[in-house]
Structure formats: C-alpha cells, structure tokens
C-alpha positions as CSV (number, residue, x, y, z in Angstrom):
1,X,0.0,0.0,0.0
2,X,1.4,3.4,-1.0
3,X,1.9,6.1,1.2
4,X,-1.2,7.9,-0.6
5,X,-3.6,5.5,-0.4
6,X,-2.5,5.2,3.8
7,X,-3.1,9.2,3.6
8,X,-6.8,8.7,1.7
9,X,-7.6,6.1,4.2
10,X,-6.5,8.4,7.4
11,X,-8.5,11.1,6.0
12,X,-11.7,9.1,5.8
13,X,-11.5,8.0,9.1
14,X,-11.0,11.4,10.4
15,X,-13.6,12.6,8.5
16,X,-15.8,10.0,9.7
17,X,-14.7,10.4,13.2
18,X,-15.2,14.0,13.2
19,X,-18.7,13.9,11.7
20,X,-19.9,11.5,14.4
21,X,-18.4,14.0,16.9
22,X,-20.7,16.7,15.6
23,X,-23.5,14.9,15.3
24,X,-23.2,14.1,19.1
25,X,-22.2,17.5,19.8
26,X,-24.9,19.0,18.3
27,X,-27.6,16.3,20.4
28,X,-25.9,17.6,23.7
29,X,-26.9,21.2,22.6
30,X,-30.5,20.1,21.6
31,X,-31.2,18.7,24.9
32,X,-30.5,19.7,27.4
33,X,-34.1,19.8,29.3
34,X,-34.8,16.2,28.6
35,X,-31.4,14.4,27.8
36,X,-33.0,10.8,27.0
37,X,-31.3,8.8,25.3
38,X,-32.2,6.0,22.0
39,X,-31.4,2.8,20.4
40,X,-31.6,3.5,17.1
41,X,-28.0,3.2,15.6
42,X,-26.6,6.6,13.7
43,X,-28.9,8.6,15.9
44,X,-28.2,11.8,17.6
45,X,-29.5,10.1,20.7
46,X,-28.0,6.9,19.9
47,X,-25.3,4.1,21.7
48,X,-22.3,6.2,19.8
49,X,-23.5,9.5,21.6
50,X,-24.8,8.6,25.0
51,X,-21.0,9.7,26.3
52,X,-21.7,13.5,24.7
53,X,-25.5,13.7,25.3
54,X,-24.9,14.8,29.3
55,X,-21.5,15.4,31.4
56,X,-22.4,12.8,34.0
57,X,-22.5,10.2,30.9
58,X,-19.3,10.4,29.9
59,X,-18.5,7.0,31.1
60,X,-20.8,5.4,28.4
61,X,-17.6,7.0,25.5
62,X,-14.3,7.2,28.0
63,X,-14.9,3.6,30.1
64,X,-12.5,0.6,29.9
65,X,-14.9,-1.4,31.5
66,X,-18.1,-1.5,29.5
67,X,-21.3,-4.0,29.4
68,X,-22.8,-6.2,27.6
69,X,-19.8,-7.8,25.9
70,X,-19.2,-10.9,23.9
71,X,-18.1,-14.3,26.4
72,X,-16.1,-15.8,24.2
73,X,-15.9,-19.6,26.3
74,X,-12.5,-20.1,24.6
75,X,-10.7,-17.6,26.9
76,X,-13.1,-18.1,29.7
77,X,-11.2,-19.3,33.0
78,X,-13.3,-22.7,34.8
79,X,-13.1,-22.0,38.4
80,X,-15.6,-24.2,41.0
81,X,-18.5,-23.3,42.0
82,X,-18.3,-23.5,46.0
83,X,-21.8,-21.7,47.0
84,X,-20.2,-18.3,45.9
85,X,-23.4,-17.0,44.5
86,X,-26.7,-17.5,47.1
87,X,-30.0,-16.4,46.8
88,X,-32.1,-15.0,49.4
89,X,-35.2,-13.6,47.5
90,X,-38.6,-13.0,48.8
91,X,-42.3,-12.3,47.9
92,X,-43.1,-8.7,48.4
93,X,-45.3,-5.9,46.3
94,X,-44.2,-4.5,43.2
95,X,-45.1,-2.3,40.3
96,X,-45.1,-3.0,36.8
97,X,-43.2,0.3,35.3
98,X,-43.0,1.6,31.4
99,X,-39.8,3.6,31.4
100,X,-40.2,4.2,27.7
101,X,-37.2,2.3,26.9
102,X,-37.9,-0.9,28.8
103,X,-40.8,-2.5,31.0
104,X,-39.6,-3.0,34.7
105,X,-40.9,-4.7,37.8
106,X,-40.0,-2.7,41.0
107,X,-39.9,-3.8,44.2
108,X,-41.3,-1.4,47.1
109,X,-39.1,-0.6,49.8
110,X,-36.6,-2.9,49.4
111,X,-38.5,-5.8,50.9
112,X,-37.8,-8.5,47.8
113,X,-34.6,-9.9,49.7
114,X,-30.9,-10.1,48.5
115,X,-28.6,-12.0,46.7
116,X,-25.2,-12.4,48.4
117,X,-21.6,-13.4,46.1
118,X,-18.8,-13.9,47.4
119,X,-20.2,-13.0,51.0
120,X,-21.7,-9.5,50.4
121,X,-25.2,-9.0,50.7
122,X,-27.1,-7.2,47.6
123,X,-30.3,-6.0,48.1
124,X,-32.9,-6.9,44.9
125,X,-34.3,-3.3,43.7
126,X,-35.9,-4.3,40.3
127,X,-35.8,-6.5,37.1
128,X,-36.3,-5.0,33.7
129,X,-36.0,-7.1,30.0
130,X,-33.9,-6.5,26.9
131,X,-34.9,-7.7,23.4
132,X,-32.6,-9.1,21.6
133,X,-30.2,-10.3,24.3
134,X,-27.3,-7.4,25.4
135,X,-24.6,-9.8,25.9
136,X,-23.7,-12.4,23.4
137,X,-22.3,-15.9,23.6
138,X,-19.9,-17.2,21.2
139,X,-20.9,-14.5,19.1
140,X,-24.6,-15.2,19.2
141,X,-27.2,-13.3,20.2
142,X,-30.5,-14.2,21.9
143,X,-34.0,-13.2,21.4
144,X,-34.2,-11.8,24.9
145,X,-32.7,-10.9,28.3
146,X,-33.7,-10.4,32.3
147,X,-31.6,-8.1,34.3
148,X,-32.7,-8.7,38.2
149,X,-30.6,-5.4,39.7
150,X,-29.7,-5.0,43.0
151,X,-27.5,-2.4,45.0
152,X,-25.0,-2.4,47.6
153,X,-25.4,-0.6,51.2
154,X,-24.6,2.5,49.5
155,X,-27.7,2.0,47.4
156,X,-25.5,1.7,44.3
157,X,-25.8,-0.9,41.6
158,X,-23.3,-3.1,42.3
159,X,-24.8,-6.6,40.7
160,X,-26.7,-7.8,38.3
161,X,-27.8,-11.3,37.4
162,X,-28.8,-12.0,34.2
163,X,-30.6,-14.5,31.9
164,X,-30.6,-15.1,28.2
165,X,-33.6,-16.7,25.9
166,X,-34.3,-18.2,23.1
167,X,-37.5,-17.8,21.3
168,X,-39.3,-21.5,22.1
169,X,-42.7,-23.8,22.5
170,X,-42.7,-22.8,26.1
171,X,-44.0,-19.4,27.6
172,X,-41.5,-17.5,30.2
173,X,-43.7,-17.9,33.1
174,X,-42.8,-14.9,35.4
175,X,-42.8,-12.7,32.5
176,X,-46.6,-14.0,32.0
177,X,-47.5,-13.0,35.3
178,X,-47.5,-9.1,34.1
179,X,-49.3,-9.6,30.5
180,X,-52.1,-7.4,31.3
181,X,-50.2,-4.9,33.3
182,X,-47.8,-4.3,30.3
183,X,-50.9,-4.4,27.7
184,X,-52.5,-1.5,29.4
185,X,-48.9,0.0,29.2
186,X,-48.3,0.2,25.8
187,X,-46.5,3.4,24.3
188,X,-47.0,5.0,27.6
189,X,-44.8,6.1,30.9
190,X,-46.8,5.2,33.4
191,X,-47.0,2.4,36.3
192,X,-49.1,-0.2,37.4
193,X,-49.2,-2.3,40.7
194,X,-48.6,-5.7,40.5
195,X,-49.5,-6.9,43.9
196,X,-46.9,-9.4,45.5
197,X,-44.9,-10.9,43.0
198,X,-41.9,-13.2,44.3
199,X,-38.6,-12.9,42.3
200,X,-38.2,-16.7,43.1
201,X,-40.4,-17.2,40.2
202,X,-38.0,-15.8,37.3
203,X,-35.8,-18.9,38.8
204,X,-32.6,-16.8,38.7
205,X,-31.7,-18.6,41.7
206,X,-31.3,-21.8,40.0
207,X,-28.3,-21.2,38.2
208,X,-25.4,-23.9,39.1
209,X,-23.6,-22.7,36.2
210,X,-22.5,-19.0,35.2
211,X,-20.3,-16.4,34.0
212,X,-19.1,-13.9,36.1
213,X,-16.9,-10.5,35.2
214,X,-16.9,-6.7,36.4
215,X,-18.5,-4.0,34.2
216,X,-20.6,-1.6,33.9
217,X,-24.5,-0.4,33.8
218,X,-25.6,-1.1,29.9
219,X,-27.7,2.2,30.3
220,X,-26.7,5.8,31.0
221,X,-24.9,6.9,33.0
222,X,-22.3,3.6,32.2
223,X,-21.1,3.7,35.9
224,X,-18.5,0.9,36.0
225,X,-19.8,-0.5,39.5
226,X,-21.5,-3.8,38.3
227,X,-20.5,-7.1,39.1
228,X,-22.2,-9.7,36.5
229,X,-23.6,-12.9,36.5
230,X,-24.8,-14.5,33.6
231,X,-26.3,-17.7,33.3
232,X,-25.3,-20.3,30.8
233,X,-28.4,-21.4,30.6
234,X,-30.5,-20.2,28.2
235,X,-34.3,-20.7,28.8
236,X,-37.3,-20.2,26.4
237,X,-39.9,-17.4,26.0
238,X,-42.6,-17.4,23.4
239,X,-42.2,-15.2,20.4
240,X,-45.6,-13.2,21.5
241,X,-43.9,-12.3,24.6
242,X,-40.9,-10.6,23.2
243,X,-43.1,-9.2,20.9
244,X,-45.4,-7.6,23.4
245,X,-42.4,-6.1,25.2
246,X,-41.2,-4.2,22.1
247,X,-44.6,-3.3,21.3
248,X,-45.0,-1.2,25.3
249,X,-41.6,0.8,24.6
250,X,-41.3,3.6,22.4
251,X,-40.3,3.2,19.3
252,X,-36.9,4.5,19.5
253,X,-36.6,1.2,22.0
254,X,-38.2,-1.6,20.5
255,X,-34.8,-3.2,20.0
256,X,-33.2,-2.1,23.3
257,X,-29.9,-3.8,23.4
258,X,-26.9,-1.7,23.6
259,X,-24.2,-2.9,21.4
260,X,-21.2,-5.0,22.6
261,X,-17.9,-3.3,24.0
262,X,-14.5,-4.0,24.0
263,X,-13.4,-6.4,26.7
264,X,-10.3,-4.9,26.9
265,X,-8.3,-7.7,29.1
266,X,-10.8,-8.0,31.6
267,X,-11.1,-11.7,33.3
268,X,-14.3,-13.8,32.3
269,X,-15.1,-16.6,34.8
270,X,-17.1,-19.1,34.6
271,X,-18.6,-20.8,37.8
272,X,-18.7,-24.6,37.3
C-alpha cells in the first residue's frame, strides 16, 4: 500500500470520526431539558452519543470497562462453583413500570430480599428485560434478556444477574404473570401495581452454572460499578412475549440492546 492510499484512508477516518463527533455535539446542545437517550443506531441520541449527550454520561464514550460484551468460552477461565453466588429472595409488592425504553418490575421498599456473592449482601431493587439479548455468547445473540438489579449498602448498583432466551414452545412464566399490566402499558410512561410478586419465580436462583466479570450499567450513566452474573443457561420465552415487550416501549426502543464493548483484558469466569 502506497503512502497515498494510507493518507486517503487516514482522511476518511478522520472525517468519519469528526462527523460522528458533531452529530453528538450538536444532540448535547439540543437537549438539554430532557437528555433521553435512544437505540436507534446513527442517531443523535444513539449508543455512539450517550457519552456526549450529558457530562455525568461520559463513562458510556471514556470507560475501559463497558457492558454487555461478547463471552467468548474459549478464553473463559473454569473455576468451581463453592456456593459463591446465594439467593435470598422474597415475595413482596411491586409495580409493573413503562420507562419508555424498557418494561420494569419494581420492588417497594426494598422488601424483595438479596442476593449475596462472594459473601456480600445485595439488596434486589428491580428487574427490567432486553430484546434481543445485550450480551452475546460465542458471538450469538439471543432473542431476549432479564436483568434482576440490585445495590449495595450504598444504594449503588453493584450486581446484576442475568438470563438469556431463546424464542421457544414454552411461555417464560414470570414474564406472563405481568401480561395485562404491560398491555395497558403500551407506548405509555406510566405504572401499574402488580401486587406481591416473588422474584423466586424468574428462577434466577437456580443457576449452578454462570459467568461472572466486572462492568458496567448497559444504560446511561455507564457507571462501572456492576459485578455480573450470567447464566449459561439459556431458557425459552414465546415469540408473543418478546413481541409484546417491544410493542409497550417507544419506538426509539423496540430493539433495546446496547451494542457490545471492547473487553479490553478484563477476566471472564465461569462458575462450574
């Protein structure tokens, strides 16, 4: 390759970099009342400019740490399983919640119980779903996936356990429990109560087997304070399902997965 073709290709790239710079740029200046943020891909609200659309979301452009990423099992480290991860969740009353960008189930006043790794307690806060799947295994992504969040004593999230689907015969059962809640939801912010729903249900707690690294929220602000557990095993949900849940959001959201990230060396487990 000559040296001009080198300086035709630099110049493209700065160009390209550049433009994407102003088009973020210009979003910040746009918004500044409302400063939500999108899925769609090239858009002044979207992944590439969630760093430049407020100061305190810088972490989503400048992190080394970012979620969801790709677990590649290849250069995945076995370790055992020795009762790191336990579950201690209970029933207690909720709300179904319509953020716009995703449908949540909120727990009131921190009564759902805790999930404990490594021998610190995490209190469970909420679960929320993403369609297609944010983090990808082997490369391939899934038709769906749960995030049960909790904090830490702080009230920081500090850990989130996740499960993947694949679109199958066999309704998600706790995700059925809230069909007519999210229904009445649709293309709306609002909430609605759910009475006492136990997080036992979305049997989280049954994972013997899981991947475990340190990241990062997959949603504004990015805060790199997330440990992550993600199950290996993927479980079905019916195709009307996932297709209600894209239907509730906005449109902007109806495919609500953030893209993957660089791993940049960090350590993948996996708990066996």
């Amino acid at each position: 390759m000559n040296k001009y073709n080198i300086s035709t290709i630099f110049s493209c790239w700065l160009l390209l970099f550049l433009s994407q710079h102003a088009i973020c740029t210009t979003a910040q200046v746009s918004d500044e009342v409302e400063g939500e943020f999108e899925y769609d891909p090239g858009s002044e609200r979207g992944p590439e400019c969630w760093g430049f659309l407020r100061e305190e979301w810088a972490k989503c452009r400048t992190g080394r740490r970012q979620s969801p990423i790709n677990i590649v099992n290849s250069i995945v480290r076995t370790v055992p399983n020795r009762g790191q991860l336990k579950f201690n969740y209970k029933p207690a009353n909720a709300i179904v919640r319509n953020s716009g960008h995703d449908i949540e189930i909120q727990w009131i006043n921190g009564n759902a119980g805790s999930a404990q790794f490594n021998g610190v307690n995490y209190s469970l806060v909420q679960c929320h779903w993403h369609s297609p799947a944010e983090h990808l295994i082997d490369g391939r992504r899934y038709d769906l996936e749960l995030h049960m969040v909790h904090t830490n004593s702080s009230g920081i999230v500090a850990l989130v356990v996740a499960k993947l689907y694949r679109i199958g015969r066999t309704p998600d059962p706790f995700l059925s429990q809230f069909t007519e809640e999210i229904i009445s939801l649709i293309n709306q912010v609002g909430n609605r109560t759910a009475g006492v729903v136990d997080p036992r249900s979305a049997r989280t707690d049954s994972a013997n087997v899981y991947y475990n690294y340190l990241g990062s929220l997959t949603t504004p602000p990015c805060n790199e304070t997330v440990i992550w557990i993600v199950n290996q095993t993927i479980s079905t949900v019916a195709a009307e399902q996932v297709e209600l849940l894209r239907e509730a959001v906005f449109d902007y959201a109806e495919m609500n997965a953030r893209p993957v990230q660089p791993l940049n060396g960090r350590e993948i487990l996996l708990y066996h």
